[in-house]
DRENDO-1510 file (C-alpha; in Angstrom, 1 decimal, always signed):
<recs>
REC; n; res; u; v; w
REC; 1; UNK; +103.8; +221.8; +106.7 .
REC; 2; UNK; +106.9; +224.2; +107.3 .
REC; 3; UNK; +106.5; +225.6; +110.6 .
REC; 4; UNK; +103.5; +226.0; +113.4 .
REC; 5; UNK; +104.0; +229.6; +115.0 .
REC; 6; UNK; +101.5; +228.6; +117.9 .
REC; 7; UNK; +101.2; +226.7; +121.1 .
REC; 8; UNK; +97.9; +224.5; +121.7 .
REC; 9; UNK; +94.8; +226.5; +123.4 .
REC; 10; UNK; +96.5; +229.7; +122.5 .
REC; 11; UNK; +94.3; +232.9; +121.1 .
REC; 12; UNK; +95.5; +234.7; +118.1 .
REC; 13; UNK; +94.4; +237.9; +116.5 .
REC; 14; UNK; +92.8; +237.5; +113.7 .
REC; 15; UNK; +95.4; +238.6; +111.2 .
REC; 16; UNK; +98.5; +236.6; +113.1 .
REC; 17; UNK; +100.3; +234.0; +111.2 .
REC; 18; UNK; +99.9; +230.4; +112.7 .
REC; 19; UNK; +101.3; +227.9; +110.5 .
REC; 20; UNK; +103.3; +227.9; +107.5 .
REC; 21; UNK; +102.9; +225.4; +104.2 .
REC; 22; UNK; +105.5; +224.6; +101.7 .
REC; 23; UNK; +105.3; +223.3; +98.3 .
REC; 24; UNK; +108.4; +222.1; +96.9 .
REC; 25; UNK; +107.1; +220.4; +93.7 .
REC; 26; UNK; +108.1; +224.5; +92.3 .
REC; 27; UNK; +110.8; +225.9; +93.7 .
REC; 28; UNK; +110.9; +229.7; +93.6 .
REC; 29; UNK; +114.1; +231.1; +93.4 .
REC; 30; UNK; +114.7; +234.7; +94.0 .
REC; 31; UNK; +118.5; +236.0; +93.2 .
REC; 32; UNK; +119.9; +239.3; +93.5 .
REC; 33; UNK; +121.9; +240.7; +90.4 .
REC; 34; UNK; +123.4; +244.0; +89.2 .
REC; 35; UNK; +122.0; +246.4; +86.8 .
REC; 36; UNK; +123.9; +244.2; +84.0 .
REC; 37; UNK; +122.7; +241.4; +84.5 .
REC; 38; UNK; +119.4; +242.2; +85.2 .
REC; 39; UNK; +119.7; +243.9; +81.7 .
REC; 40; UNK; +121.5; +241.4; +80.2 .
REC; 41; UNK; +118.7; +239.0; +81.7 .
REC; 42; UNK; +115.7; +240.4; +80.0 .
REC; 43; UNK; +116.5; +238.7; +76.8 .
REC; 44; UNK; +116.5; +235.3; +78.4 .
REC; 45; UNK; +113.8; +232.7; +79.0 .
REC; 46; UNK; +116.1; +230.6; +81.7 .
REC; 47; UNK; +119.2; +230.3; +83.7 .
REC; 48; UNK; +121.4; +227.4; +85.2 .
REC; 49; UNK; +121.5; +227.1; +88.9 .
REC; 50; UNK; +123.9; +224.4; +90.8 .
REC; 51; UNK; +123.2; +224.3; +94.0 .
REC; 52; UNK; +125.5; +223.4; +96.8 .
REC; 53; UNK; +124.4; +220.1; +97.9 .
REC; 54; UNK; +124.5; +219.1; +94.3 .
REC; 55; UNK; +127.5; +220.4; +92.8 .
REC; 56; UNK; +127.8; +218.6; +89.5 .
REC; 57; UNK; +124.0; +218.5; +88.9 .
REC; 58; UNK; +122.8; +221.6; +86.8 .
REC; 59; UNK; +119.3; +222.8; +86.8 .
REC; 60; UNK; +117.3; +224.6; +84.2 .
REC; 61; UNK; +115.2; +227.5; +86.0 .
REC; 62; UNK; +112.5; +229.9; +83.9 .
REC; 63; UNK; +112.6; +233.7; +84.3 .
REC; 64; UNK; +109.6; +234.9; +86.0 .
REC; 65; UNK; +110.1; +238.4; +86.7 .
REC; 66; UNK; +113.1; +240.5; +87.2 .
REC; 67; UNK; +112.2; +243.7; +89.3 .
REC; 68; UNK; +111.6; +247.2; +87.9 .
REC; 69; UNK; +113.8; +248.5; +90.4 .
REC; 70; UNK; +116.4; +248.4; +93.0 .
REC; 71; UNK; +115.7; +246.4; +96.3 .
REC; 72; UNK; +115.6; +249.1; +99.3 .
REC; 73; UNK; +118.1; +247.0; +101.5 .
REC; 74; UNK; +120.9; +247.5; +98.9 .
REC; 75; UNK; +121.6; +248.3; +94.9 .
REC; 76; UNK; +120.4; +245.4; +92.9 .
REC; 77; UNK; +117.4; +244.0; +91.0 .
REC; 78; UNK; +115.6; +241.0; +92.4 .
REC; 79; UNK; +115.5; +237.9; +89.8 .
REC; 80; UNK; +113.0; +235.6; +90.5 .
REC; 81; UNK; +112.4; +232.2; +88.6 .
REC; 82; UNK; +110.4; +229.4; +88.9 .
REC; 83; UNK; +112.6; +225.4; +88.9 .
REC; 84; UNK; +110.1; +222.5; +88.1 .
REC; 85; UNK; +110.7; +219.4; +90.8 .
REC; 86; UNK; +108.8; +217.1; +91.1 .
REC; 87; UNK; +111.1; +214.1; +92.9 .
REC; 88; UNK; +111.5; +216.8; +95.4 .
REC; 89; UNK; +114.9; +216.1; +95.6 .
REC; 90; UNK; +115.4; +219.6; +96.3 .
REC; 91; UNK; +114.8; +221.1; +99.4 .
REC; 92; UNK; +113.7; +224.9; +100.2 .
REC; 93; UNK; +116.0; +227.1; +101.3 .
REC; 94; UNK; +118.9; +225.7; +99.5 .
REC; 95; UNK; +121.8; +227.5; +98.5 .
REC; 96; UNK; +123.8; +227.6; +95.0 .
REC; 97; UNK; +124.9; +229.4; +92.0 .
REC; 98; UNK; +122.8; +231.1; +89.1 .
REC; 99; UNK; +123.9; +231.5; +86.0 .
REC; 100; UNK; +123.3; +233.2; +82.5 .
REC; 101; UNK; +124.0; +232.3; +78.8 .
REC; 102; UNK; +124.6; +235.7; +78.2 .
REC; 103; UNK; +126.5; +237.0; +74.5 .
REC; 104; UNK; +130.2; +236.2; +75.4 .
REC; 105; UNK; +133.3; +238.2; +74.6 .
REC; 106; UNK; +133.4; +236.7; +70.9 .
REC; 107; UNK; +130.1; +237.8; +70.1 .
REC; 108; UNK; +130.5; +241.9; +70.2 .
REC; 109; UNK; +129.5; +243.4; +67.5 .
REC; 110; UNK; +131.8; +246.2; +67.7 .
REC; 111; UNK; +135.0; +247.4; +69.9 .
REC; 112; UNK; +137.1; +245.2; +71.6 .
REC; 113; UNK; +137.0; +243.6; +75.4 .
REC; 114; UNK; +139.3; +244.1; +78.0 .
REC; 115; UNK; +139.3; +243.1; +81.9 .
REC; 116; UNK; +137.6; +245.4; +84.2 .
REC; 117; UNK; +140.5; +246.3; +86.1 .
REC; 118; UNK; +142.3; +247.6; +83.1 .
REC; 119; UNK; +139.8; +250.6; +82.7 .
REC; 120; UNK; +140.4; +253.8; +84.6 .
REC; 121; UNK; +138.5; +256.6; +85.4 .
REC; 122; UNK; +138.6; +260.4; +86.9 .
REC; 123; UNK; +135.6; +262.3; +87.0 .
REC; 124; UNK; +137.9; +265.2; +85.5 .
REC; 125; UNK; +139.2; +263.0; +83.1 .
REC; 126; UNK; +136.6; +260.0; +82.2 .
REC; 127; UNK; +137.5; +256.6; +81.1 .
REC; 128; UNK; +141.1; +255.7; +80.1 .
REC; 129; UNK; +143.5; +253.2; +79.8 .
REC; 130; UNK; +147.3; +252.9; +79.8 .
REC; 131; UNK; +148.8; +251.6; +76.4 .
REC; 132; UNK; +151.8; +249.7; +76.0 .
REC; 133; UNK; +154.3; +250.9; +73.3 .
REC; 134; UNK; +155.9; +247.3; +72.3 .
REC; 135; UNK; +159.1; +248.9; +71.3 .
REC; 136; UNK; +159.7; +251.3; +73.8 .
REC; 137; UNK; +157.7; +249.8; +76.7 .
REC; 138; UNK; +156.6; +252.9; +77.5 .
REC; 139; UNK; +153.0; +253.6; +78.7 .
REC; 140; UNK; +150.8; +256.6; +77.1 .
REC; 141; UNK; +146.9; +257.3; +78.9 .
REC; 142; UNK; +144.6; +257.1; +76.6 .
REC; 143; UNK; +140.9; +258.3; +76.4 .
REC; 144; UNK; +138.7; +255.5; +75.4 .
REC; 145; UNK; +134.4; +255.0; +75.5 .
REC; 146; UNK; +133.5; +252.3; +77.3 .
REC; 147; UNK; +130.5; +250.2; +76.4 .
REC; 148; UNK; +128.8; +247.6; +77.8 .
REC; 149; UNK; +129.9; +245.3; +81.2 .
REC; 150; UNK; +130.4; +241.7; +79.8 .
REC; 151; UNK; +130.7; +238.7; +81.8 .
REC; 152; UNK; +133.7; +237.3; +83.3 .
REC; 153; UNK; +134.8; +240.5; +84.1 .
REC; 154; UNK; +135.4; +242.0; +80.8 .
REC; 155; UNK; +134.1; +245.5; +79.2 .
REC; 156; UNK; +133.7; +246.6; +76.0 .
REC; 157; UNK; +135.8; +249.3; +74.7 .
REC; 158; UNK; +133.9; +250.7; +71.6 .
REC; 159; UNK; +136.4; +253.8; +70.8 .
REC; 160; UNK; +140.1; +254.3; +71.2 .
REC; 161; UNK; +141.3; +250.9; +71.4 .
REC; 162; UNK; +142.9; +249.5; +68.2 .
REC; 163; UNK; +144.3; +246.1; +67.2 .
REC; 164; UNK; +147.4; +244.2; +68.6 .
REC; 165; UNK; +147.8; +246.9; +71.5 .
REC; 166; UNK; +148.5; +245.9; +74.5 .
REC; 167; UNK; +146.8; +247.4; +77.5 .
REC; 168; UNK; +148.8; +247.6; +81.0 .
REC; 169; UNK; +146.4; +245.9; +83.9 .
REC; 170; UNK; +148.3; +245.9; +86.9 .
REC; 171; UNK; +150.0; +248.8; +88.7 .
REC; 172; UNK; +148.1; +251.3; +87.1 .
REC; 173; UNK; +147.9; +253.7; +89.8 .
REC; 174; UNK; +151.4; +254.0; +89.8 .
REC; 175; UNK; +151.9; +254.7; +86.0 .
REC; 176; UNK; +152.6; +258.3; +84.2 .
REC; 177; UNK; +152.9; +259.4; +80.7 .
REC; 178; UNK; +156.0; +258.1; +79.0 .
REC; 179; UNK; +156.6; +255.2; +82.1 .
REC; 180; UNK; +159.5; +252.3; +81.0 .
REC; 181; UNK; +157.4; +249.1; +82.4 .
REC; 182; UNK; +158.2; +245.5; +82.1 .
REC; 183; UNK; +155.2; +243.6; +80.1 .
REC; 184; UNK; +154.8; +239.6; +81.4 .
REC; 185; UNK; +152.7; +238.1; +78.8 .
REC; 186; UNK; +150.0; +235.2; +80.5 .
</recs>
């Protein structure tokens, strides 16, 4: 029994909630993603979810359902899945992490991946980036296509990117055409 919403000797209505039941030996787990993920999360059977209380444990969870379409109280798609436990070592209402074995960076099939804040955009422009001339350090924009969001905070760039350039990924807002920068490798 979770919760009694009544007093002794009280009336209800006939449609009023009076006491609540919870079954832990299935946890339900419902978990907010992006369009992305939710995408990314239709080709899965299960995700890993640590929860807070149990940091270095990692739970396997299956995929229920992931929601046709946005939640009304903000922009994302409502994952839920279904985590087996029958110890009941778990407790409802727990908080933790959810993640995905998604297709990493090495696995793209085409185009090359670059951090998220590397990409620009203008509406009158579209997507660009700012390319590093080795010799020269100079920096010329670039018009790339962008393909899909990968995880870690990557993107693929599927046209206009080629091999061994470097791409400029801080300061951008302050670079122009033909722009001496310094390049620190990490």
């Amino acid at each position: 029994m979770g919760e009694v919403y009544i007093e002794k000797f009280q009336d209800v209505k006939a449609t009023q909630p009076i006491i609540s039941f919870i079954d832990i030996d299935q946890l339900k787990l419902e978990i907010y993603v992006t369009q992305d993920i939710a995408r990314a999360a239709q080709a899965l059977d299960t995700i890993q979810v640590r929860f807070d209380a149990q940091p270095d444990k990692v739970y396997n969870a299956k995929i229920m359902e992931i929601s046709k379409g946005t939640t009304r109280n903000n922009l994302s798609y409502l994952l839920t899945a279904l985590l087996p436990n029958k110890e009941g070592k778990l407790l409802a209402g727990m908080s933790g992490k959810a993640s995905l074995n998604a297709p990493s960076v090495s696995t793209l099939s085409q185009g090359a991946a670059i951090p998220q804040t590397a990409l620009c955009h203008r509406p009158t422009e579209g997507d660009y980036l700012w390319i590093v001339n080795s010799k020269t350090q100079q920096v010329t924009k670039r018009k790339v296509k962008k393909g899909d969001l990968l995880p870690n905070g990557y993107v693929s760039i599927t046209e206009g990117l080629y091999p061994d350039e470097t791409v400029a990924n801080s300061g951008l807002r302050f670079l122009s055409d033909g722009m001496k920068i310094s390049v620190e490798n990490e």
